[in-house]
C-alpha positions, 0 to 999 in steps of 0.5 A: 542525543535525540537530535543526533539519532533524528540528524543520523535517520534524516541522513539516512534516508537522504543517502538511499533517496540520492543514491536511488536518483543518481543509478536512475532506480528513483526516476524509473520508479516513478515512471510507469513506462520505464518501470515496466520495461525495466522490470521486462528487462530482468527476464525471470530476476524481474520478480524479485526486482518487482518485489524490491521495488514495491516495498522501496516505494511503500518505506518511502511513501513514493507513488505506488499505486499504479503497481498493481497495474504494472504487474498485470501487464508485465507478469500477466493477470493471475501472476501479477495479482498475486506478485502485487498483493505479496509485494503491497503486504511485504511493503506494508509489513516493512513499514508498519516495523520500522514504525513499530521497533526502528523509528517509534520514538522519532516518528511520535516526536515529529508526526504524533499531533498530525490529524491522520495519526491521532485518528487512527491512534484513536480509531484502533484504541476505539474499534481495535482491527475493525478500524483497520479493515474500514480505512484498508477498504475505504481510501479516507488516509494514504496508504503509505502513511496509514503504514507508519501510523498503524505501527504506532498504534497498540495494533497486533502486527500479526492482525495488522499484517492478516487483515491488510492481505486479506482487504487489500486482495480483492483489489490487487486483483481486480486491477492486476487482472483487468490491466494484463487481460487488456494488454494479453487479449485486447477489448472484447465483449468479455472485458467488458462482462469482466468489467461488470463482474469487478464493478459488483465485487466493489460495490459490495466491498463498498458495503463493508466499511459501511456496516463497520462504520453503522455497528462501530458509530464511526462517522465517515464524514467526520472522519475524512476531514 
């Protein structure tokens, strides 16, 4: 019965995966380029096509990264900011239930002795919301896979859902902003001012994870390994 439900997931999940590929939707994803004049291309719709797109690149762990870039350019600094930190919290949201209510049994089965899921499992047993805010801020775990993992965890989704809008913000910003005031207004003096501003705004987020880690007794190194 279990491998039935495992064989019924791995299928469904090869069924979106081939069907995205087949319309092209899996290729442009992947391709900055063409998902920024794809989205362009659905005039006002392009919001929610952002928005389906991000959170489809978040439950298939894809490379979703340069996103936040992407809605800088294509929806402007403020607007691609805000799009891109709902989109990264939906994705993550959608991720962390699936975990959480869908998937639980398989996912502990298949991935419950991997490294980065046990460390997490244990970080949030040991410091609660605090671990989440420490490897949110500091990259030491995928952020697609610190979805999933976090699901399974004894981790309060209304906590996992406020502390990842909250630690995510301030650099959905800073690179949504930085990416549309470039492709608006071009290099100038002022970038480079803004620039500074961003680079003090992460060195003093750099100065949290520290703290948590010092107060908590996590070792980072030990940690990242």
């Amino acid at each position: 019965m279990k491998f039935a439900k495992i064989a019924l997931i791995a299928l469904a999940i090869a069924l979106v995966i081939f069907v995205a590929k087949q319309t092209g939707i899996l290729e442009i994803i992947t391709d900055i380029r063409s998902l920024q004049e794809w989205i362009a291309g659905f005039g006002v719709w392009g919001y929610a096509v952002f928005v389906l797109a991000f959170v489809f690149a978040c439950v298939f762990m894809l490379p979703g990264s340069a996103f936040t870039i992407v809605a800088g350019i294509v929806f402007g600094p403020v607007k691609g900011a805000l799009l891109a930190l709902f989109s990264a919290t939906l994705g993550a949201t959608v991720a962390f239930i699936l975990a959480r209510f869908i998937f639980r049994d398989t996912i502990v089965k298949k991935f419950g002795d991997n490294p980065i899921f046990k460390k997490i499992d244990d970080g949030v047993a040991q410091n609660g919301s605090s671990f989440l805010i420490l490897t949110r801020l500091v990259p030491v775990f995928p952020f697609s896979l610190q979805n999933y993992a976090y699901g399974i965890t004894g981790l309060n989704l209304a906590t996992y859902v406020i502390v990842s809008l909250i630690t995510m913000a301030p650099g959905a910003f800073i690179f949504a902003y930085m990416a549309g005031d470039i492709a608006t207004n071009g290099v100038s003096a002022m970038l480079l001012v803004k620039f500074a501003g961003a680079g003090l705004v992460l060195f003093g987020m750099s100065l949290i994870p520290k703290y948590i880690a010092k107060k908590k007794g996590i070792n980072m190194e030990e940690l990242a390994k």
